[in-house]
C-alpha positions as CSV (number, residue, x, y, z in Angstrom):
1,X,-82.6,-58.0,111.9
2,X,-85.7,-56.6,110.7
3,X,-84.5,-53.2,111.6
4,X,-81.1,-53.6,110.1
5,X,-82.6,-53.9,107.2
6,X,-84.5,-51.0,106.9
7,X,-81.8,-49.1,107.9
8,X,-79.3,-50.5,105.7
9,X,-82.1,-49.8,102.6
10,X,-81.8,-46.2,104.0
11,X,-78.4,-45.8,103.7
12,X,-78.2,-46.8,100.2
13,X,-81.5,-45.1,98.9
14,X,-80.1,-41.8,101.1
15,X,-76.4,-42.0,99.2
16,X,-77.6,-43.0,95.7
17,X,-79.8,-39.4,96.0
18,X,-76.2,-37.6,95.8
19,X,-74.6,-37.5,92.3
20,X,-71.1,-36.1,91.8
21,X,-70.3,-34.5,88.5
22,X,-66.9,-34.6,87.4
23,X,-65.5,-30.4,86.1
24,X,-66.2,-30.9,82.1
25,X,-68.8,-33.0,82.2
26,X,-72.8,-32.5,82.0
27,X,-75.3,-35.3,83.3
28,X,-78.4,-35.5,81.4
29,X,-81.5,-37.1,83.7
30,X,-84.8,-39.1,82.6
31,X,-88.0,-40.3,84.6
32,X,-89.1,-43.2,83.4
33,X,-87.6,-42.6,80.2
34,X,-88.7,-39.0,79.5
35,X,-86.1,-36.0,79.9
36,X,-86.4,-34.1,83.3
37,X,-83.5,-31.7,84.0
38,X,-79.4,-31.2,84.0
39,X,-76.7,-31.6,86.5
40,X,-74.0,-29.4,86.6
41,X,-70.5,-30.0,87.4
42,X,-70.1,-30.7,91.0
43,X,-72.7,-32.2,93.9
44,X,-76.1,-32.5,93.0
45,X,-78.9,-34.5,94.5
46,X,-81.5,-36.5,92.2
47,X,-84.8,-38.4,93.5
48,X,-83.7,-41.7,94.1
49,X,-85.2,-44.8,92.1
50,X,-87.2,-42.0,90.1
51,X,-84.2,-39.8,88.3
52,X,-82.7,-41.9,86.6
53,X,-78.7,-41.0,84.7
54,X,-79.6,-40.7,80.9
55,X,-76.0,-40.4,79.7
56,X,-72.8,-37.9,80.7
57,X,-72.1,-35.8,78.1
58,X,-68.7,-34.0,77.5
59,X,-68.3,-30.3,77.0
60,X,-64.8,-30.4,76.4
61,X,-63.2,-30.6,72.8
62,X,-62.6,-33.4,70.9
63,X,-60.7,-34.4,68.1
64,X,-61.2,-37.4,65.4
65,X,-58.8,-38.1,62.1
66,X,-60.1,-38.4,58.6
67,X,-58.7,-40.0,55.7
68,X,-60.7,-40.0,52.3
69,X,-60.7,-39.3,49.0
70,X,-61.9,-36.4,46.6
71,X,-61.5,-35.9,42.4
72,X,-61.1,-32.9,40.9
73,X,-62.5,-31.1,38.1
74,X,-60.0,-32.4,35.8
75,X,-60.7,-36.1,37.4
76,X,-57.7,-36.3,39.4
77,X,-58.0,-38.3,42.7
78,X,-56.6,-36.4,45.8
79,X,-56.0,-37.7,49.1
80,X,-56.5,-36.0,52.6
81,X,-55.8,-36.4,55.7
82,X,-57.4,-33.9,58.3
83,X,-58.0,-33.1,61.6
84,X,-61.0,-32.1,62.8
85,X,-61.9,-30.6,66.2
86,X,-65.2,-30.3,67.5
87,X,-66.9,-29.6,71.1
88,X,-70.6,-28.8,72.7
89,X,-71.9,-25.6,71.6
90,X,-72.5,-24.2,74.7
91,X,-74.3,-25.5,78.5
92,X,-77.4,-24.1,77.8
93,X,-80.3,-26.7,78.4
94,X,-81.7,-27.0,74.7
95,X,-78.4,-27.5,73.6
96,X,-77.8,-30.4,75.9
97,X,-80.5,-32.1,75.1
98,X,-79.8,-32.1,71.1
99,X,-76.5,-33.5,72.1
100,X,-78.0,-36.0,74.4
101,X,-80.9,-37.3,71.7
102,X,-80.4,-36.1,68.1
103,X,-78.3,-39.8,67.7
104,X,-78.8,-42.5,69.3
105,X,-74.8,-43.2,70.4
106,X,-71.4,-41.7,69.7
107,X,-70.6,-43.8,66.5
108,X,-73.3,-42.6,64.9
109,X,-72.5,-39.2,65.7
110,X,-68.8,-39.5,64.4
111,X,-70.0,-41.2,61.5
112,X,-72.8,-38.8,60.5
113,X,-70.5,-36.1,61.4
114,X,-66.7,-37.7,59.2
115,X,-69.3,-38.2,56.2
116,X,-70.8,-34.5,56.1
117,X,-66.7,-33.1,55.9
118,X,-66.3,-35.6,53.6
119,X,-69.1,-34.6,51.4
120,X,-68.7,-31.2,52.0
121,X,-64.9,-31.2,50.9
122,X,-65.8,-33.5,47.6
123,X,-67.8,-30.9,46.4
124,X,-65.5,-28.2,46.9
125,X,-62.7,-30.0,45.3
126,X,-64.7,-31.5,42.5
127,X,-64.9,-27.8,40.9
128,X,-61.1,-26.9,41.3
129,X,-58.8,-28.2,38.8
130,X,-55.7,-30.6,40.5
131,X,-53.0,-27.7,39.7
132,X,-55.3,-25.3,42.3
133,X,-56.0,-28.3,45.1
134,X,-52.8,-27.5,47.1
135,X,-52.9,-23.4,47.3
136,X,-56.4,-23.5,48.3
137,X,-56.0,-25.2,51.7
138,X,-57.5,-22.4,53.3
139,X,-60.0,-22.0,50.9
140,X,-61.1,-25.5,51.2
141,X,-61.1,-25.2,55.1
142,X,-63.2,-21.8,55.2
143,X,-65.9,-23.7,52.6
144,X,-66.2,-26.8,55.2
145,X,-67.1,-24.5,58.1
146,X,-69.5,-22.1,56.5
147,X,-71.4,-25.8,55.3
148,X,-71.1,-27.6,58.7
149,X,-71.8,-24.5,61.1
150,X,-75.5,-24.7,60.8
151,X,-75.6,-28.5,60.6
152,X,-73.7,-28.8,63.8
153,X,-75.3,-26.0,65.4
154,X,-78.6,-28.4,65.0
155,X,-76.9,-31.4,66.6
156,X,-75.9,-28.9,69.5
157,X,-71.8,-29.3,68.4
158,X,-69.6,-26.2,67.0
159,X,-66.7,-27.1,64.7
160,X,-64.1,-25.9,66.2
161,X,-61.3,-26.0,63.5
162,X,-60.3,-28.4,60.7
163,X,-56.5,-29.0,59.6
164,X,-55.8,-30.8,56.5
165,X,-52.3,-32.2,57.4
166,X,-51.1,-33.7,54.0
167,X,-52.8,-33.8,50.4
168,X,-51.5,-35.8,47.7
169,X,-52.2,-37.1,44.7
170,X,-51.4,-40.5,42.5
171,X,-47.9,-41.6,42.0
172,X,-47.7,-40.6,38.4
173,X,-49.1,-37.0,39.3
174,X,-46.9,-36.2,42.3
175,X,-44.0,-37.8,39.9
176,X,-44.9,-35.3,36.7
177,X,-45.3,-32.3,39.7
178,X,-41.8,-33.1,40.1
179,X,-40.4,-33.1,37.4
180,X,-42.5,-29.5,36.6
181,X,-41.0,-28.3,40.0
182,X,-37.3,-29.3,39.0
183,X,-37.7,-27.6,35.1
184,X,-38.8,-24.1,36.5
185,X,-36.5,-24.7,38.8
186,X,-33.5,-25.2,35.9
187,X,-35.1,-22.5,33.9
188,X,-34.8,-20.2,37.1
189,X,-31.0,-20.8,37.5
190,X,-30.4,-20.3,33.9
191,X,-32.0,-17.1,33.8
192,X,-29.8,-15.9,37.0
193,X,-26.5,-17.8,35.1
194,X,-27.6,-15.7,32.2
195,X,-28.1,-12.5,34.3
196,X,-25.2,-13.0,36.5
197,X,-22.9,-13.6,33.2
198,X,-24.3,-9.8,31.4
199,X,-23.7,-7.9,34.6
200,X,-20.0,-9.7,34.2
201,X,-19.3,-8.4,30.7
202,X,-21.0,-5.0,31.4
203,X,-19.0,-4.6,34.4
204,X,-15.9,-5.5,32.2
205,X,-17.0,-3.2,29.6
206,X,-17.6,-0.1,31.6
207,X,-14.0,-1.5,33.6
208,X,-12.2,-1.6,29.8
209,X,-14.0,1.8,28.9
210,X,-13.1,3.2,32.3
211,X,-9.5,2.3,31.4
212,X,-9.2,3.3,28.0
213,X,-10.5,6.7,28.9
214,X,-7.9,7.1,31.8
215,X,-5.1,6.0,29.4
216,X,-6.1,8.6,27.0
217,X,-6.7,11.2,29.3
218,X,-3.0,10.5,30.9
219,X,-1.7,10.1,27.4
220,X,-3.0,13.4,26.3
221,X,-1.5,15.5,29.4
222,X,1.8,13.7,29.1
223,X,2.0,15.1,25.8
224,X,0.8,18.8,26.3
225,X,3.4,18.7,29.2
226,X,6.0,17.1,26.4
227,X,5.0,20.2,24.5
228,X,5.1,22.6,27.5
229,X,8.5,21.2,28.1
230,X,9.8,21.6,24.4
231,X,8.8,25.2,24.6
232,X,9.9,26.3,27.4
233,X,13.2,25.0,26.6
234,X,12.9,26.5,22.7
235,X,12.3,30.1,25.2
236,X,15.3,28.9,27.6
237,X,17.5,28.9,24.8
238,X,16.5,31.8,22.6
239,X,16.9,33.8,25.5
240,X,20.2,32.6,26.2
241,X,21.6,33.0,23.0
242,X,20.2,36.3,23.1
243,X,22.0,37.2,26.1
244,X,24.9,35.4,25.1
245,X,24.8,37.7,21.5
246,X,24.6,40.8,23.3
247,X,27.3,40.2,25.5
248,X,29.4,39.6,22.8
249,X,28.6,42.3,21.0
250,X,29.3,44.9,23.8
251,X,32.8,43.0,23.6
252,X,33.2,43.9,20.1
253,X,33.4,39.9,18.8
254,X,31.4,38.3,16.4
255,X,28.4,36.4,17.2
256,X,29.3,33.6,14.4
257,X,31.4,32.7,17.4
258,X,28.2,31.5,19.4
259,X,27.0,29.7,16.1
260,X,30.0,27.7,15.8
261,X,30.2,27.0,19.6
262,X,26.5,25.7,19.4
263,X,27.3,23.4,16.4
264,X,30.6,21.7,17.4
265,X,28.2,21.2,21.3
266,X,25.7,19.3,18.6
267,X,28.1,17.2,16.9
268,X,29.9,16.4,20.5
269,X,26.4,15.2,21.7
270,X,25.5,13.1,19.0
271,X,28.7,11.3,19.4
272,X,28.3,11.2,22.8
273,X,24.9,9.7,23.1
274,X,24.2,7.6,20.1
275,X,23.5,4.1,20.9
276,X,24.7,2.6,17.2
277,X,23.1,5.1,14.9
278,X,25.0,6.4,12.1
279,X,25.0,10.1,11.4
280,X,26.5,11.3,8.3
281,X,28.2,15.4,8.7
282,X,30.2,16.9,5.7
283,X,33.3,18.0,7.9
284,X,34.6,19.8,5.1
285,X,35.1,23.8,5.1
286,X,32.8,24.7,2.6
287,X,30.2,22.6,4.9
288,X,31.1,24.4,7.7
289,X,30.7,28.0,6.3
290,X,27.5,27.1,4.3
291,X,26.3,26.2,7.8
292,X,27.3,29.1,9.7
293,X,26.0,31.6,7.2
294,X,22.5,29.5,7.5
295,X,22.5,30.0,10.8
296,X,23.9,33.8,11.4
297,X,21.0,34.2,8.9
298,X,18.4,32.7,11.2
299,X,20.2,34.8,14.1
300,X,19.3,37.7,12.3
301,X,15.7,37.2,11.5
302,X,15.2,36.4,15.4
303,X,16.7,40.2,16.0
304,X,14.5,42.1,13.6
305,X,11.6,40.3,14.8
306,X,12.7,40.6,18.5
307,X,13.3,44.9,17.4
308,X,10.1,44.6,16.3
């Protein structure tokens, strides 16, 4: 029994000398209270009943959740909520032992850790006025890591990132923001209203101008062909009666005849296509050779000035 004993101690002194270390994860181990050495991820083997498992210490990142409170220059209270992510610095063995004895648990880590963002985002915000809070989210998030990286660097942690997810403000603030948003936003669309109408009237302008101009321009070529047209048919018929005078002249009759032929035409047209005017002629014969002689007369100044 005796034997069994000793061999059974054996067993358990030889298998508690093997310590498995889980990928991730660094084991920090003591004798008798005073820090001795590392164990890496993986197998390791540790004096047994001397080496004694200090604590396991995470390498991975980690994440906690802040909600607090900040005023601004202009004493306006503003409320975050953030993210922040944070892991070991590195494996090296200084660094692991900062970890492992620079607090004396994880709470008070988080809570040394939550109130130096804190602090270090109060003080950024409380010299920005409350209209410049919400476009310098970067700003704010550059300040906190330029404070902390030393800090943490002493604690053996390295802030990874920070994300402030939402920032308000009171009720009353967020309710005049609002109403600030929705008035530039009426001003906006009555400045494009008011743009949009000018273009319309200038564009109805030039379109009126554009018109007119086309109007004239067609109204002025309709009449210089109206004139072309008059003159060439003023030509047509001073060369006809000019052929028609010499023909009857080389027939030995009197051109009067083409005078009186042209007047009795007039008369016929006028009668012909007048549409309830009234036209007045002195039919008598006395009318008629006062006419003729007027108009033998006119036939004669058109020869001398065609001889001419």
């Amino acid at each position: 029994m005796l034997l069994l004993l000793i061999v059974f101690f054996v067993l358990i002194v030889l298998f508690s000398s093997f310590v498995t270390v889980k990928q991730g994860t660094i084991v920090v181990i003591t004798i008798f209270g005073k820090y001795r050495r590392i164990l890496t991820p993986g197998l390791n083997f540790k004096i047994p009943l001397i080496e004694n498992i200090y604590s396991k210490i995470s390498i991975q990142n980690r994440s906690v959740e802040l909600e607090f409170q900040a005023v601004t220059y202009d004493q306006a209270n503003v409320y975050f909520k953030a993210m922040l992510l944070y892991s070991v610095l590195n494996q090296e063995e200084e660094t692991i032992k900062n970890v492992a004895f620079k607090f004396v648990d994880e709470r008070n880590l988080m809570q040394a850790l939550i109130r130096t963002v804190e602090g270090s985002i109060r003080a950024f915000v409380a010299t920005k006025k409350q209209a410049e809070v919400l476009v310098l989210r970067r700003d704010i998030v550059e300040h906190v890591k330029e404070q902390l990286d030393n800090i943490l660097e002493n604690w053996g942690y390295h802030l990874q990132d920070l994300q402030l997810n939402d920032i308000t403000f009171d009720d009353i603030i967020m309710k005049s923001m609002s109403q600030v948003v929705a008035s530039n936003n009426l001003k906006a669309a009555a400045e494009n209203e008011g743009q949009a109408l000018l273009i319309t009237k200038t564009k109805a302008a030039e379109a009126d101008g554009n018109a007119i101009k086309i109007s004239a321009e067609a109204e002025r070529q309709a009449a210089q062909l109206r004139g072309q047209g008059i003159a060439l048919f003023r030509e047509e018929v001073a060369k006809g009666m000019t052929m028609a005078a010499k023909e009857m002249q080389s027939a030995n009759m009197d051109t009067s005849v083409i005078l009186f032929t042209m007047w009795t035409e007039s008369i016929k047209h006028f009668s012909e296509n007048s549409t309830g005017n009234v036209i007045f002629l002195d039919g008598s014969a006395d009318s008629m050779q006062r006419t003729m002689k007027e108009m033998m007369s006119l036939n004669l100044l058109h020869t001398e000035a065609v001889k001419k």
